[in-house]
N, C-alpha and C positions, 0 to 999 in steps of 0.2 A: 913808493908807488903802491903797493900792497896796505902801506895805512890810510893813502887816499881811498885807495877802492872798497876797504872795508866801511870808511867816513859815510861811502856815498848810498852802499847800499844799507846803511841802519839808517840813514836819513830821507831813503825812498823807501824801506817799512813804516816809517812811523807816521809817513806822510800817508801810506795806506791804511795804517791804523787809524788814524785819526780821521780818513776820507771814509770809512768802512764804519767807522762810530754815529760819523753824522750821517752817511745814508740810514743808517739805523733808525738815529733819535729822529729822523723827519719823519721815519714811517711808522714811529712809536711806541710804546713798549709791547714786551713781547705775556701773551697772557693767556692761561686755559682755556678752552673752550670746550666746544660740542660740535660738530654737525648732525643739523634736528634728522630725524630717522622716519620713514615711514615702515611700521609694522603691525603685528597683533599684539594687541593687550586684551588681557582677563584680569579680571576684578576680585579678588574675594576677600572674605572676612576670616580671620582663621583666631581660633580659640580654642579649648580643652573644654572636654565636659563628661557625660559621665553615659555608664548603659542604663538603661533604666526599663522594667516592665510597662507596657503601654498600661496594665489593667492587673492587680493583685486579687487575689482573692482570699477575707480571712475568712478560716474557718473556726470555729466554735462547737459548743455544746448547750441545745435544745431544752437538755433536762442537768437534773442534780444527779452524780453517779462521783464513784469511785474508777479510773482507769485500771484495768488489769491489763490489756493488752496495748502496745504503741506496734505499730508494722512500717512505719518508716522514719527516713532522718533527712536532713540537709541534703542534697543534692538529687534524692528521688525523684526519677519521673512518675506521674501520676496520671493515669484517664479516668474519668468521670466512674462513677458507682465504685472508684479501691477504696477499699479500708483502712483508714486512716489510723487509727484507734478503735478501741472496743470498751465498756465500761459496763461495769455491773452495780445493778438498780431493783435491788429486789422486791422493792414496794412495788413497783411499773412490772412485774411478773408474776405479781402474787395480781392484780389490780388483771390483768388478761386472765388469770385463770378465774377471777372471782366471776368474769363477765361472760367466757363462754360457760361456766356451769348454769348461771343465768339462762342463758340460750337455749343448755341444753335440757333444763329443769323444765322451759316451756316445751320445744320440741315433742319430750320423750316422756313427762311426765304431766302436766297442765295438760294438753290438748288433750290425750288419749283418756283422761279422768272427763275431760267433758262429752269427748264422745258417749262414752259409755253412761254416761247420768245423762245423756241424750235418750240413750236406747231406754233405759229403766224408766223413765218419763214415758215415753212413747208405750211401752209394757204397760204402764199402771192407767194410764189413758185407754187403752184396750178394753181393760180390765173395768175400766169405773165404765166406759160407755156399753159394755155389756150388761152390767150390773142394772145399771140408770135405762136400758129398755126392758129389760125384765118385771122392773118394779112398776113399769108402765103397763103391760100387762095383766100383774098381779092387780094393780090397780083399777084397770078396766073391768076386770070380773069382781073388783070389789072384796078380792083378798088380804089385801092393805091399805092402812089407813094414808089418806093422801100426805102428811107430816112424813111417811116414811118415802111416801114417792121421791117425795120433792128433797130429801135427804139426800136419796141416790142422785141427783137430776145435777146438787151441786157440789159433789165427789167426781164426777165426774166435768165438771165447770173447774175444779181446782186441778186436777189431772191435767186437765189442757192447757192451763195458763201455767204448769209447770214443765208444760213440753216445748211451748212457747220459749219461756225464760230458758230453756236448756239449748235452745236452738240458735239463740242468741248469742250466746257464749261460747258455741262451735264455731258460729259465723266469726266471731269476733278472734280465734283462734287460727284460721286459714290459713295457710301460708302466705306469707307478702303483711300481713295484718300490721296495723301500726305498730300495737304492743310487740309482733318480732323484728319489726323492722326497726325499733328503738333498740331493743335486744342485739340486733347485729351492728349497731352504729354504737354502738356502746363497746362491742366486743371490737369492731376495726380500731376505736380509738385507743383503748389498750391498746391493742397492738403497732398502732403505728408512734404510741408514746415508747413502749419496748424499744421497737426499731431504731428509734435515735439513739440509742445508748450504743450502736453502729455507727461510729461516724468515719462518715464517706467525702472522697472528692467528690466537688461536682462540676468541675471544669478540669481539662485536661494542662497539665504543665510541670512546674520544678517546685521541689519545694524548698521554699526558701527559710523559713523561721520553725521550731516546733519550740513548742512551749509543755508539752503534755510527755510525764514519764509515769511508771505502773506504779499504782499506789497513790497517786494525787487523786486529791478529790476537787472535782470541777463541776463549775455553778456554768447558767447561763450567762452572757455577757462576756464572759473572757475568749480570749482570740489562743486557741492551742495551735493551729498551725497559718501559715501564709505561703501562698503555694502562685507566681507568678506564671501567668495567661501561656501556652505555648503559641508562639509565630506570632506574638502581639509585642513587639521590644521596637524604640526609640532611644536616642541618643539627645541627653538632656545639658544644651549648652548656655550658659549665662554671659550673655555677651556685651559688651558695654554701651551704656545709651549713646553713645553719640553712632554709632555702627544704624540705628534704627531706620534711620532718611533711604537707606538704599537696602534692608533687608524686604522678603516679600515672602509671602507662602507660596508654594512651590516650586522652588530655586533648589537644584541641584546642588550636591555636596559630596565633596570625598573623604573618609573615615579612613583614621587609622588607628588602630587600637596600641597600645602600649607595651603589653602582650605580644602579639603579632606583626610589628613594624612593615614586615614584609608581604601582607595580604591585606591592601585597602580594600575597602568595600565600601557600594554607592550609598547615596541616603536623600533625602528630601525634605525642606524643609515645611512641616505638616501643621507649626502653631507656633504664634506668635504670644507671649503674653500682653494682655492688657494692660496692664502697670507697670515703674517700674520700682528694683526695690531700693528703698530711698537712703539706704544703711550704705549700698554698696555701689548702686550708679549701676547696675546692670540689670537685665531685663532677658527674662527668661524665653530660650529658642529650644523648639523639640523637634527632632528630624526623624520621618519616618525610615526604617529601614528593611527593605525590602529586596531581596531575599535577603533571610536574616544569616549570618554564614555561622557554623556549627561550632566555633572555636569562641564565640560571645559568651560573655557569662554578665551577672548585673554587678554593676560598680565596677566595671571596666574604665580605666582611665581611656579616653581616646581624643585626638586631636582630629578638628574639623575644621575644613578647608569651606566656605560656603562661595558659590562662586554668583556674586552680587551683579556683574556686568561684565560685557566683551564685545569688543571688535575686532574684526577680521582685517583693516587696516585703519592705520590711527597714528597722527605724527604726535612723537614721543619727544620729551624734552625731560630731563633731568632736575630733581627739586632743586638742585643747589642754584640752577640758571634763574629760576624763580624769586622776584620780588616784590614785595607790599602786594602778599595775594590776599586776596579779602570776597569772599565768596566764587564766584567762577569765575574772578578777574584778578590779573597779573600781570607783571611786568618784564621784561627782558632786555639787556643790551645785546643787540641784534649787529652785527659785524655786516658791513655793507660797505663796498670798496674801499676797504680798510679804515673804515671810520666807525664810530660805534654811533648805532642811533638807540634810544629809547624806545622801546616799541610794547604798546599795551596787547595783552594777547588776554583771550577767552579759553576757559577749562571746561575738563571734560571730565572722565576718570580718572582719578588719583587715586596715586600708589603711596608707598614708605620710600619709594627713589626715583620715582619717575611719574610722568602725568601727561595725559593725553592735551594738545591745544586743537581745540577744534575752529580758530576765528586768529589771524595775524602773524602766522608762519606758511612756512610752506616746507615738503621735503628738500632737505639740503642745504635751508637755510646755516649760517653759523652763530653761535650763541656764547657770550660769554659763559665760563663755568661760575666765576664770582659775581652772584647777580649785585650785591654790594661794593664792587670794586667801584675806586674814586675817580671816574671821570667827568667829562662834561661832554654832550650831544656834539658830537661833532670831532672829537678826540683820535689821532689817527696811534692804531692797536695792531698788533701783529698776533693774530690767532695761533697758540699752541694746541695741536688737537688734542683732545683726550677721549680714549675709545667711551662709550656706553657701558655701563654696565647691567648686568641683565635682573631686574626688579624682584626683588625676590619675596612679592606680595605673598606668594604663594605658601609661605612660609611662615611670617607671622601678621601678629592682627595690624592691621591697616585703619587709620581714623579716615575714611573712604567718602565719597561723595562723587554721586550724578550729575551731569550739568541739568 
């Protein structure tokens, strides 16, 4: 009895097994999916790049000199008029003193020699035209011969044309007069040839390069220090062409230095390069960075987030659901009362795992996860769900595109 009842009940399981196999195979295999999602998506481009001064400054030296003094080094801060270096130029020293003696030869010794041969002129011009009416006199009562009149008449004619000519040479003497006013543009230019052997910042910032130590001797042309801009620094990232379709100036970016992991800082993007370079397939991006935070320094490695596009809701579909996508257009097998149809759908912003369809779904639709899985339209599918996973553009670089 007992091996009846056992007979009966393996041959009413297997009659269920086999009833429970074909409901199955009628409603047909069992397979990944999705259901599509309505959320936010953000877009960005993320890449490394480096700090960089918006604007350097090299400084130099004006004249030929020997450095005797250097007053800074690598990492100095500097404001306009510090001294950077000092150098000694003794020819450009002996050359100021040769020009104010100049100056002061005319001042203290020329002028006051003309005045006084002014006066002595003026004296003997006195003197002759006393003389020269005397003999007019003498002349009239006929006590001199007129040869001697006329003698006096032009001693005293030369007396005057040398008071003339002395008066000249006073004028010409004045203060302000060409001749001292060459005299003092002769003596500034010494000195301001002197003066460079001072070499000064003349922008405020860091100094990055020195090239000058005491005892070098430095010509024009060569660069002794580079001293980069204060509050003028960008973040200089080379991003790859194909990223170009959806970059734009003035797009928002988040920094994070390498350094610093844990204190991102904003940035913006301020220039785009015109070219691009043809060695390496990328194309240079510069992000302004505003406020610049304290802890930057130049040639900081830093990774930048650029954030290329966003929506506030956006129905998300998964790249692996995705097939024969070929500019904004794609394909999907779309689960529809357990059948799978084909369904062409239109793109929006794409990610590295997920991609917005803005044209042929809807939220909640279901989507096969293998968009190459071998069915035919019509094929009856049992959806396995498979959660979303959450896109992690944000993260690395993305070959991105706008619908």
């Amino acid at each position: 009895m007992k091996r009846k009842l056992l007979s009966v009940t393996i041959a009413g399981l297997a009659i269920g097994a086999l009833a429970w196999a074909l409901v199955q195979n009628m409603r047909g295999p069992a397979l990944a999916g999705y259901q599509v999602a309505v959320q936010p998506l953000v877009q960005t481009v993320v890449a490394t790049g480096r700090v960089a001064a918006l604007s350097r400054a090299q400084v130099g030296s004006a004249v030929t000199g020997v450095v005797v003094e250097r007053r800074v080094r690598e990492g100095d801060m500097v404001r306009p008029g510090d001294v950077l270096a000092v150098l000694r130029a003794d020819d450009l020293a002996a050359s100021v003193r040769e020009a104010e003696a100049s100056l002061a030869q005319l001042q203290q010794s020329t002028r006051p020699q003309a005045q006084a041969s002014l006066r002595e002129a003026q004296a003997r011009l006195a003197q002759a035209s006393r003389e020269a009416t005397r003999r007019r006199d003498l002349f009239r009562q006929q006590m001199i011969t007129r040869e001697t009149m006329e003698q006096a008449i032009q001693a005293e004619t030369v007396a005057r044309t040398a008071v003339e000519q002395a008066q000249l040479t006073v004028r010409s003497l004045v203060a302000g007069n060409p001749g001292e006013t060459a005299a003092r543009a002769r003596v500034a230019s010494a000195r301001a040839q002197l003066a460079k052997t001072t070499i000064r910042a003349e922008v405020a910032g860091t100094v990055l390069i020195r090239n000058a130590e005491p005892g070098d001797l430095v010509q024009p042309g060569r660069v002794l220090f580079e001293i980069a801009r204060t509050g003028d620094t960008e973040v200089v990232v080379p991003l790859d062409e194909k990223n170009l379709e959806v970059l734009a100036v003035g797009q928002a970016a988040t920094c994070i230095a390498d350094a610093n992991p844990g204190r991102p800082f904003p940035a913006r993007v301020s220039f785009i390069a015109p070219s691009v370079d043809p060695q390496r397939g990328t194309i240079d991006v510069r992000l302004a960075v505003n406020p610049v935070p304290g802890f930057l320094r130049e040639g900081m490695t830093v990774s930048v987030n650029v954030e290329t596009g966003r929506r506030d809701r956006a129905i998300i579909v998964p790249n692996d659901a995705l097939a024969a996508a070929d500019g904004n257009q794609a394909t999907v097998w779309l689960v529809s009362d357990g059948r799978a149809v084909r369904r062409q759908v239109r793109l929006g912003l794409r990610g590295l795992t997920q991609t917005e369809v803005t044209a042929g779904l809807r939220g909640g639709d279901r989507v096969l996860a293998d968009a190459q899985a071998t069915l035919e339209p019509g094929d009856r599918v049992r959806v396995v769900p498979t959660a979303l996973t959450a896109d992690p553009a944000t993260r690395k670089e993305l070959p991105v595109k706008l619908d």
